[in-house]
N, CA and C of each residue as an Amber inpcrd file, in Angstrom:
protein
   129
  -5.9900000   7.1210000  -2.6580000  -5.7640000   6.4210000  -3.9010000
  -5.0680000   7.3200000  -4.9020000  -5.4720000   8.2520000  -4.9550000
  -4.8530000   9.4350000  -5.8860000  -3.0460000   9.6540000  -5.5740000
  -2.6120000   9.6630000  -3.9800000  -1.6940000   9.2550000  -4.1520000
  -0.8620000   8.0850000  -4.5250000  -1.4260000   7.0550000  -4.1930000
  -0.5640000   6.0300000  -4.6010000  -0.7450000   6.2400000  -6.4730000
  -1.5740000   6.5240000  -6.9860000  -1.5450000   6.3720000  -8.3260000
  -0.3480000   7.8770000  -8.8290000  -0.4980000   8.6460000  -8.1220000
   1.0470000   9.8700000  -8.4550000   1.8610000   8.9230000  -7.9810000
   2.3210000   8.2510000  -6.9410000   3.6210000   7.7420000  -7.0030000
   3.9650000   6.7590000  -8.1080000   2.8710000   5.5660000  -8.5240000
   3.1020000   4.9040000  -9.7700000   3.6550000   6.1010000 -10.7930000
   3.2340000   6.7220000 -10.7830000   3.2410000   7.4640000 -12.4090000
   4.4340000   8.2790000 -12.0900000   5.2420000   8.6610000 -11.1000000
   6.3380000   9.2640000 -10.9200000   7.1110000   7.7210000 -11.1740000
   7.2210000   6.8130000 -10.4410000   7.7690000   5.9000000 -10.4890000
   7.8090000   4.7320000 -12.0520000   6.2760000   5.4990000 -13.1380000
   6.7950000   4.9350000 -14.5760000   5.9620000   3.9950000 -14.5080000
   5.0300000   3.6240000 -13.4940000   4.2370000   2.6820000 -13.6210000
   3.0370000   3.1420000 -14.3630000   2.3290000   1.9480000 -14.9720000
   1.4050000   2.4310000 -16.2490000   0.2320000   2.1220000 -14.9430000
  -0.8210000   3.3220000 -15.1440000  -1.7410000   3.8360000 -14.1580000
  -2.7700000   2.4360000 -13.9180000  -3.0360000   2.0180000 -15.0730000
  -3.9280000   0.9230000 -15.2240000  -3.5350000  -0.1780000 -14.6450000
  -2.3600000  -0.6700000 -14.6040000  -1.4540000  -2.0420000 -13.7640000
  -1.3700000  -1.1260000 -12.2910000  -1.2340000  -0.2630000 -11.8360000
  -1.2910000   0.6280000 -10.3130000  -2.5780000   0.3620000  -9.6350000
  -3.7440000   0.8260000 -10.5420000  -5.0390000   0.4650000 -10.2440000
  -5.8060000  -0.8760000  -9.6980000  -5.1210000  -2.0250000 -10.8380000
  -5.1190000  -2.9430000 -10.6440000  -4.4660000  -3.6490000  -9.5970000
  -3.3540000  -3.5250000  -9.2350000  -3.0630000  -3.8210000  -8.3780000
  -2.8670000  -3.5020000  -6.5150000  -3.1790000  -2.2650000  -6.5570000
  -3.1470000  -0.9240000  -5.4070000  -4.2590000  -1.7070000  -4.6780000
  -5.2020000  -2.9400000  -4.5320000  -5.8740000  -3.5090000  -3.2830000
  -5.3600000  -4.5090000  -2.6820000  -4.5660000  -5.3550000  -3.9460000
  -3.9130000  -5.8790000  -3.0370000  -2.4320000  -5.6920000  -1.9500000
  -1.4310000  -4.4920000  -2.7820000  -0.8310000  -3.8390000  -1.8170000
  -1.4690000  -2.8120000  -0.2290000  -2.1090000  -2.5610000  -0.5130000
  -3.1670000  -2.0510000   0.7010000  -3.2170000  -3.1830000   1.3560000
  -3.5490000  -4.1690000   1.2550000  -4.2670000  -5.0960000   1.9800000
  -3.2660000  -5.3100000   2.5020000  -1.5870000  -5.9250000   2.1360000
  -0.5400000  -5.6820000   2.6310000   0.0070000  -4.5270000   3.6700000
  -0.4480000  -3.4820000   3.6570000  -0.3120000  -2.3210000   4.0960000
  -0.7520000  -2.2310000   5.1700000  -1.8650000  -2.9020000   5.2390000
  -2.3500000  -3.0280000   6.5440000  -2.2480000  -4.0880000   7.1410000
  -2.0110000  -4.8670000   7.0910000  -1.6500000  -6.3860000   7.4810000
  -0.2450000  -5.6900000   8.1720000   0.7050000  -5.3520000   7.8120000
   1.8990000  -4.6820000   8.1470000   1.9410000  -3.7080000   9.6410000
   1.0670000  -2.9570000   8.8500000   0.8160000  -2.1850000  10.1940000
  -0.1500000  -2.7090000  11.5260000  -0.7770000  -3.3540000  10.9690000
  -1.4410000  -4.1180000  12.2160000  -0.5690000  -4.8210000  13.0370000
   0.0070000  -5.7140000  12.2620000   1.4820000  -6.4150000  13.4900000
   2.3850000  -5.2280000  14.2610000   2.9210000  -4.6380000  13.5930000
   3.2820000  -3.4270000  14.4860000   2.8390000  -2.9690000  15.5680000
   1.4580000  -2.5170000  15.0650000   0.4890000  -2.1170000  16.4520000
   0.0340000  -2.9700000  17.0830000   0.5680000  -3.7200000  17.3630000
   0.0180000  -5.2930000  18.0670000   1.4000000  -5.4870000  18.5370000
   2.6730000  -5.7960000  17.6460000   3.7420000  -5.7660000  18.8250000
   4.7110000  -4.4410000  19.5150000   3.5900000  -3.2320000  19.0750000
   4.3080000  -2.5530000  20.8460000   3.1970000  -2.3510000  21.1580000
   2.2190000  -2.7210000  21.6140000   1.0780000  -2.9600000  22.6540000
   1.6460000  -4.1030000  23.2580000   2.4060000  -5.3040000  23.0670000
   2.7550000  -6.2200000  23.8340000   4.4790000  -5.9120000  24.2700000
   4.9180000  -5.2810000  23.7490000   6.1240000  -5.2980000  23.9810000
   7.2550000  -4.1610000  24.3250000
């Protein structure tokens, strides 16, 4: 978490809207990578 909140704040994002929002990008994050690892196990 500490990183994603340095990249907001390099990137100008106000820490509090990063915070707030940083579960639902995760949740994305992994949703992402799960298909991945699911299509080269099949493919």
């Amino acid at each position: 978490m500490g990183a994603a909140l340095a990249l907001g704040h390099a990137l100008g994002v106000n820490a509090l809207i990063a915070a707030e929002i940083l579960p639902e990008i995760e949740a994305v994050m992994v949703r992402t990578l799960n298909a991945q690892m699911e299509g080269s196990r099949h493919g």
